[in-house]
Structures are given as structure tokens and as C-alpha cells.
C-alpha positions in Angstrom: 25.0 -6.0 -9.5 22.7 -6.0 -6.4 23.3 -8.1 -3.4 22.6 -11.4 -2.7 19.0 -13.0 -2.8 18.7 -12.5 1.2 19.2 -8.4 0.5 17.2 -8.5 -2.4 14.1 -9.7 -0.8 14.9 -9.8 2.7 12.4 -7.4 5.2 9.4 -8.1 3.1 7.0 -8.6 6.4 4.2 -9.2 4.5 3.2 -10.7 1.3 1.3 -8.4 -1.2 0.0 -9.2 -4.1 2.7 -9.3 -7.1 1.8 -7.5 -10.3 3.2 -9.2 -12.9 1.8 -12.8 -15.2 3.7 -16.1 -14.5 3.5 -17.8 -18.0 4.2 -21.8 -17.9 4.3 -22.7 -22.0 3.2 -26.5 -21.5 3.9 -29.6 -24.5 3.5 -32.8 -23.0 3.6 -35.4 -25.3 2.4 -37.9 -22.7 0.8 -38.1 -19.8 2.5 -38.5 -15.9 -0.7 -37.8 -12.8 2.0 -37.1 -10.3 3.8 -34.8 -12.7 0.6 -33.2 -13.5 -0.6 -33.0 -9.5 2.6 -31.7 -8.6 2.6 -28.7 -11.2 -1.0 -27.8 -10.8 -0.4 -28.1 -6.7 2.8 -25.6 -7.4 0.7 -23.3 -9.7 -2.4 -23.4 -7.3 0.3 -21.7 -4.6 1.9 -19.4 -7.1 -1.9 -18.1 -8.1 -1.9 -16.6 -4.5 0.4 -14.2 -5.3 -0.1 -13.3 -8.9 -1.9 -14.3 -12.0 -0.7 -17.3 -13.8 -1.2 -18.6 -17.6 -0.8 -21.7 -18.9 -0.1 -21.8 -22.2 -0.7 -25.4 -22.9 0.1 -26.8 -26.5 0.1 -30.7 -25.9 -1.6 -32.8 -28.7 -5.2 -34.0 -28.7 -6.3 -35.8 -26.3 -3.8 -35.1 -24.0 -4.7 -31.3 -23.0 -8.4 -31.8 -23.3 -7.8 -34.4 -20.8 -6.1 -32.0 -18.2 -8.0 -28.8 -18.7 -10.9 -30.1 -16.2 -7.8 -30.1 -13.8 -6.1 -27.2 -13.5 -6.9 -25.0 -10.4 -9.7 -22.0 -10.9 -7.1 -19.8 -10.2 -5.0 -20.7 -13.3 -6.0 -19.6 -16.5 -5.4 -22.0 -19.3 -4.7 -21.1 -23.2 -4.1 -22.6 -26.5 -1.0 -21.1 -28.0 -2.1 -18.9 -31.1 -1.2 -19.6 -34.3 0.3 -16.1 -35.1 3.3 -17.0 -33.1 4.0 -20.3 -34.3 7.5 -21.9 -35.3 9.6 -25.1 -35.0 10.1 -23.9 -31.1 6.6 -24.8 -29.9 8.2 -23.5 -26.3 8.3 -19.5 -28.1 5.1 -20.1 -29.6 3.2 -20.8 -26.1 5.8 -17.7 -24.3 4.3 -15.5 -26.7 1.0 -16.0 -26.7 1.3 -15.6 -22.4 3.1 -12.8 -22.9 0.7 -11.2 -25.2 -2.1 -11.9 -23.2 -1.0 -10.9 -19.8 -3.2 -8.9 -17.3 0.1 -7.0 -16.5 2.7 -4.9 -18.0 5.7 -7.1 -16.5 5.7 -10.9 -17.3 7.4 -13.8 -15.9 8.3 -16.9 -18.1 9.1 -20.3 -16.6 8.9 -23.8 -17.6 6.9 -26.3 -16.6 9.9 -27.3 -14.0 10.6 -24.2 -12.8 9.5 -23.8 -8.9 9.4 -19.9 -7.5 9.1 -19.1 -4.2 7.8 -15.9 -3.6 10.7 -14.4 -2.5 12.2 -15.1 -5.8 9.3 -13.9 -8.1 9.1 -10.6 -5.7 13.4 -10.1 -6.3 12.0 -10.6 -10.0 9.4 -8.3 -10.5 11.1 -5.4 -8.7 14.4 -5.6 -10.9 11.8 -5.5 -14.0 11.2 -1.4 -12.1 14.5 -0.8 -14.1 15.1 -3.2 -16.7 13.6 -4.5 -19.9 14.5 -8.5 -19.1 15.6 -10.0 -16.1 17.9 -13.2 -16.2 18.2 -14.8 -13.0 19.7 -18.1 -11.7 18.4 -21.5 -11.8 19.5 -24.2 -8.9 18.5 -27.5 -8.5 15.9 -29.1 -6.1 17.9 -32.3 -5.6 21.4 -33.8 -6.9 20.8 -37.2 -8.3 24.2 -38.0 -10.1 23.6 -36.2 -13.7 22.6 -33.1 -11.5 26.0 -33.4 -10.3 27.7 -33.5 -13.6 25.5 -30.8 -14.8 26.4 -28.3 -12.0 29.9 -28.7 -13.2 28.2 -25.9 -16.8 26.1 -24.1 -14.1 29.4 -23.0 -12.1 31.7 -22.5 -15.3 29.2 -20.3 -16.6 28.6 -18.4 -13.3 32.0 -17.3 -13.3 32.8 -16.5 -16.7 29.6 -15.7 -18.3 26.0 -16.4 -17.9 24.1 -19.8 -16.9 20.8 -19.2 -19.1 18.0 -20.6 -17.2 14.5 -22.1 -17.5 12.9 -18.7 -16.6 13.1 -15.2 -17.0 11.0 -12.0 -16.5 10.3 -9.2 -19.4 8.0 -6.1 -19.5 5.2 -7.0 -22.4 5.4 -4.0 -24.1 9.4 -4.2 -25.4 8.4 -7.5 -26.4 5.9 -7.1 -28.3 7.3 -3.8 -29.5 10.2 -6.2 -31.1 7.4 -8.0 -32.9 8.4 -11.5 -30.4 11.8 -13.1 -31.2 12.3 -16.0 -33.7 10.5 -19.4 -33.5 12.5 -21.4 -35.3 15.6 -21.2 -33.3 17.1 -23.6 -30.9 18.2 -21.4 -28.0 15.4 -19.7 -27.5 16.5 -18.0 -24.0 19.6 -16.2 -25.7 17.5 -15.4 -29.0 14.9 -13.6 -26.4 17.7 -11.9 -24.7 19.6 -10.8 -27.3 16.0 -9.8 -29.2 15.5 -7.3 -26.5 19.0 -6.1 -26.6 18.5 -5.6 -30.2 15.2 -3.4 -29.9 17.1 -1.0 -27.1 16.1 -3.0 -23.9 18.1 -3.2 -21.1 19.1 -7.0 -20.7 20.0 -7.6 -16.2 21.7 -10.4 -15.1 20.7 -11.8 -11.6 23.0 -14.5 -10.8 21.9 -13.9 -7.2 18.4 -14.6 -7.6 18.5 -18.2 -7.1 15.0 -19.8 -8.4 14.6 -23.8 -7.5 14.4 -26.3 -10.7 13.1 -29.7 -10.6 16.0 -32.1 -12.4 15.2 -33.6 -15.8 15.1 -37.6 -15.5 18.5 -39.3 -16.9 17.0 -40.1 -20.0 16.4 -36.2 -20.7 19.1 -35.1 -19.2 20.9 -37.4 -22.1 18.8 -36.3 -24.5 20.2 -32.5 -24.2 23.6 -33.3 -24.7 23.8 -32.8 -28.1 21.3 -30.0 -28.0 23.3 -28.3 -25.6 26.3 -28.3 -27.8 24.5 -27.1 -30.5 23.7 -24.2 -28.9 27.1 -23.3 -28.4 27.2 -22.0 -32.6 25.0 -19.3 -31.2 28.7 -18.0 -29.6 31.6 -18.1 -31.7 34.1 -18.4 -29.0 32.1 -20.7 -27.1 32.2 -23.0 -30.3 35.9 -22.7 -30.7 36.9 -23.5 -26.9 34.1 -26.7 -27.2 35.8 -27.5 -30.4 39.8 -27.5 -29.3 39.0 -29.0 -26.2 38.9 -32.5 -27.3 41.7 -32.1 -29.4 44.4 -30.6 -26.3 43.0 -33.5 -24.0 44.4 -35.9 -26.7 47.4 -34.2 -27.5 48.6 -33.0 -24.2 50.4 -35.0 -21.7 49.3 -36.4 -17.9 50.2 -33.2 -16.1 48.7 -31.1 -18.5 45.7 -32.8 -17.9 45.5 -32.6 -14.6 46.2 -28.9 -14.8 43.4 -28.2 -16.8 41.3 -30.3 -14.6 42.3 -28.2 -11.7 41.8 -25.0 -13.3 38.4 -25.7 -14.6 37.3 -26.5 -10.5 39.2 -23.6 -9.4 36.7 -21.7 -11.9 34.1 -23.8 -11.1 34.6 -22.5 -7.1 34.6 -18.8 -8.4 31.2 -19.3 -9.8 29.9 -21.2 -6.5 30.9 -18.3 -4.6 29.3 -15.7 -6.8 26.6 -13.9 -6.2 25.6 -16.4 -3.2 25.7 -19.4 -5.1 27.3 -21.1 -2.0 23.8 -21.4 -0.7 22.6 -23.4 -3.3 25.5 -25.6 -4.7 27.4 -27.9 -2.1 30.9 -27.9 -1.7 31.9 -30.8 -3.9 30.0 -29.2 -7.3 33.0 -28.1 -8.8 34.2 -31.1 -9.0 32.0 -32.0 -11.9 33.5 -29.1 -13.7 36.6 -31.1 -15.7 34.3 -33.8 -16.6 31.3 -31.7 -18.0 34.2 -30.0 -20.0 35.6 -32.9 -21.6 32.2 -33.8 -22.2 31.1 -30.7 -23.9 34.4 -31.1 -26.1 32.9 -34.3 -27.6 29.6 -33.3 -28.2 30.9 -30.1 -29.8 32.5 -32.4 -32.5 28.8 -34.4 -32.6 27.4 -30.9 -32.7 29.6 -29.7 -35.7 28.6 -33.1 -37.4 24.7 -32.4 -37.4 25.4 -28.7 -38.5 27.0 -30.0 -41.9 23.8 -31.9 -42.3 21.6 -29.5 -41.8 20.8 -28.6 -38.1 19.6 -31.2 -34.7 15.9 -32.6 -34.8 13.7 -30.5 -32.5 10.0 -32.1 -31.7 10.3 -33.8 -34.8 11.7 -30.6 -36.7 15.6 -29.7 -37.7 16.5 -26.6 -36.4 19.7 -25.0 -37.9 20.0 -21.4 -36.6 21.2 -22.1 -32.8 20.3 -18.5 -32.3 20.8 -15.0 -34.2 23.7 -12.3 -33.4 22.4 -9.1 -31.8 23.9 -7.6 -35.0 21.4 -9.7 -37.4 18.6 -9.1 -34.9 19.1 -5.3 -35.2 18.9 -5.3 -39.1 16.1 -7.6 -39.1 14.3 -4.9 -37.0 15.2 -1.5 -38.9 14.0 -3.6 -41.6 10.5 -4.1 -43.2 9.5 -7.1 -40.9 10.0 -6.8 -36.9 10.1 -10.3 -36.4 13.6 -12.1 -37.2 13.2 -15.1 -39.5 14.1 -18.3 -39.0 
């Protein structure tokens, strides 16, 4: 692992022009002008220092409605129909991905806000690897941000915090025939797609890219999702599943033993990698709660499995994402593209 982001980037004196595509996959179901401003003010700025792609797959009338206002700079496309799947999110990546002007791509929701500091740190770890995960960190800490920090810092310290954005190189991507469509998690199904087709997969937990917060009604909206996701890691699933059960079970100073160990992990993952800089002092704090949290939902999450898989745009989705295992015999196999 590199240094921290001010290493990574620091000494760049002047700012070149970046070689890579930002790709913005865009579904918006309705219609918010300051929403709309602020992302086409953000991508106007980004289109200074590299090509950008919106991939916009809104309904009728909705995105022939905004086209007439994106910037010049920013080139606008339909998502193609070769790529499409239950995940309209995949669908719109891939078709940026495929059309990029440049061999290294950047993917990042319509949320996601790069400096150029962070897309440079980026694009030069994609010299060396395949895929690039780095680390998401909030713009602003409205109460549910809070809470939410408490899975950011758990999963800094023990494992990885998948973010809204990552950077690939076009051709192992499109080499691996795109990943699956009709999954839920469609970060880890990318990642572990690459792995699968012999890419090299680099955490950046010290790359620390700003993210606009979901409103509370989305953030609510994801709790279940979330969980879900959690079947795409079998000991993830377990620990959501048995955590609900010991919190019932266990007595008052077992409790608050647990709670204290989960912020003293919590704390580890602040101070990783730099995180310090981006997560105040009192996010892990939120770290027992999101826990008990996720130890409900995983029980919710279980429930919807049995019948079938959670409702995705309208669709169910049951495959939370594929094991690098399945991924590799789905490759040496006839097809290159894993089926949902």
C-alpha cells in the first residue's frame, strides 16, 4: 500500500491533462434542476482535465429534456442494448467503458465528486493495476451520514468499504466480456470479474474521493439492499446473521463490550490510510449501532432471499454477486460473460 493521498498526489505543480474517461452512468426517474445544475456544474469542471461520458439511461421525456443541458464538453450516450440487465447502473458503465477515448477508465456515480488530485492518484495506480478501488468520504454529516460512517470505518479496518467509484483499464474489461447485469452488487461483481480474468484488483483506502450524501429517504431505502449484499460473502452473512441473536442472548456487560470493541475497530479504520482527515473524531461512535442494525436487516435480508431475491428498479434480483470461483468457470467456458 502506497502512502497517504497527500504523498500520492502531492508536488504536482501543474495540472496536465489526465488521460483516462470519467464515466457517470445516469437513471433519473424524476427530475431535480438544482440536482441537475450541480452535476452538470461538477462535470463542466471535471471536462477540464479529462474526457467525460455520460451515460444517461433515464426514461422518456426525462433525458430528452436534459440533453440540451449538458456542458459542450461532456459527451452524452444512450446506454446500448448489448449490455443490458436488471442492473441498469452495469448497463450504462459498460457502454462508457466501451466507448472511451482512452485505454484507462474511471467509473463514478452521479454523486461522486473528484477533485483532481484524486482522479490524478487514480489514473496513475491504473500504470500498474487492472482496477483501482479507492475510498469514498462524505461531503457533509447530516445524522444518517453519521450512522453510516459507523460500515465505512468497520470495513476500513477489516476489509474493504466498496465505493461509488472506481477506475479500470478498458481493455481487461472488455477482454472479460463486461461482468454480470443482473446482479445486485455490482462493485464486488466488477472486482471480483477482473480478478477472475487475471487482473490485478488495488485497494486505495488512501485515496479519499468526496461523495455527496443520499437524502434520508434513500439512505432508508438501502438498508435492506445493503444487507442483501452481504450473501455475496459467506462470512459476512454469518457475522450479520448471529449478531442479532448474541445481542438478545447476552447480558448488559456483554453488550457493552461488544459495543466498545466495535468503536475500537471503528478507530482503527479512521486511522488507516489517512482516513483521520476525512472522518471526525466521534465517527466511531456510530459503529455499535450500524452493527446491531445490519444484524436485523440481515434476518430481513434472509427473508426476501427465501422468496426469491429484493426488487431492484422494479426487477428482483437474487444473485447478490458471483464467487471469483463461478466467475472463472463461467470464463474458461463457452460464453465470457457470467449469467445472471
Amino acid at each position: 500500500m502506497r502512502g497517504g493521498l497527500s504523498r500520492a498526489t502531492g508536488g504536482m505543480a501543474q495540472r496536465g491533462r489526465l488521460g483516462c474517461e470519467l464515466v457517470v452512468p445516469l437513471r433519473w426517474v424524476g427530475s431535480d434542476p438544482d440536482e441537475e445544475a450541480d452535476l452538470a456544474a461538477y462535470l463542466d469542471r471535471v471536462a477540464r482535465w479529462c474526457d467525460v461520458t455520460v451515460v444517461d439511461g433515464s426514461p422518456e421525456p426525462t433525458a430528452a429534456a436534459r440533453r440540451a443541458g449538458w456542458p459542450k464538453a461532456v459527451r452524452v450516450l444512450q446506454p446500448d442494448a448489448r449490455w443490458a440487465g436488471a442492473n441498469g447502473k452495469v448497463s450504462g458503465a459498460l457502454t462508457g467503458i466501451e466507448a472511451s477515448r482512452h485505454p484507462v477508465a474511471v467509473i463514478a456515480d452521479d454523486d461522486v465528486r473528484y477533485g483532481y488530485a484524486e482522479l490524478a492518484a487514480v489514473v496513475r495506480a491504473l500504470r500498474v493495476a487492472d482496477l483501482v478501488v479507492p475510498q469514498n468520504v462524505p461531503t457533509r454529516w447530516p445524522w444518517w451520514v453519521w450512522w453510516e460512517s459507523g460500515r465505512m470505518l468497520l470495513n476500513r479496518a477489516v476489509a474493504v468499504d466498496w465505493p461509488g467509484t472506481m477506475g479500470c483499464r478498458r481493455e481487461v474489461v472488455m477482454a472479460a466480456g463486461g461482468w454480470s447485469p443482473d446482479v445486485l452488487f455490482e462493485n464486488l461483481e466488477m472486482a471480483r470479474t477482473v480478478e477472475a480474468a487475471g487482473g490485478l484488483v488495488v485497494h486505495r483506502p488512501d485515496i479519499l474521493v468526496p461523495r455527496r450524501p443520499p437524502s434520508l429517504g434513500h439512505f432508508l431505502h438501502q438498508r435492506l439492499r445493503q444487507a442483501y449484499e452481504d450473501a455475496a460473502s459467506p462470512a459476512r452473512w454469518v457475522l450479520g446473521l448471529a449478531t442479532l441473536p448474541a445481542f438478545l442472548v447476552v447480558g448488559r456487560q456483554a453488550r457493552f463490550a461488544g459495543a466498545a470493541v466495535a468503536i475500537v475497530v471503528a478507530e482503527a479504520g479512521r486511522r488507516r490510510s489517512g482516513g483521520r482527515r476525512a472522518f471526525p473524531a466521534w465517527a466511531p461512535l456510530a459503529a455499535p449501532l450500524w452493527a446491531l442494525e445490519r444484524g436485523v436487516f440481515s434476518w430481513v435480508a434472509l427473508g426476501a432471499r427465501l422468496r426469491g431475491g429484493v426488487t431492484y428498479h422494479g426487477r428482483r434480483l437474487s444473485v447478490a454477486a458471483h464467487s471469483t470461483r463461478a466467475l472463472r468457470r463461467q470464463l474458461e467456458g463457452p460464453s465470457s460473460r457470467p449469467a445472471g
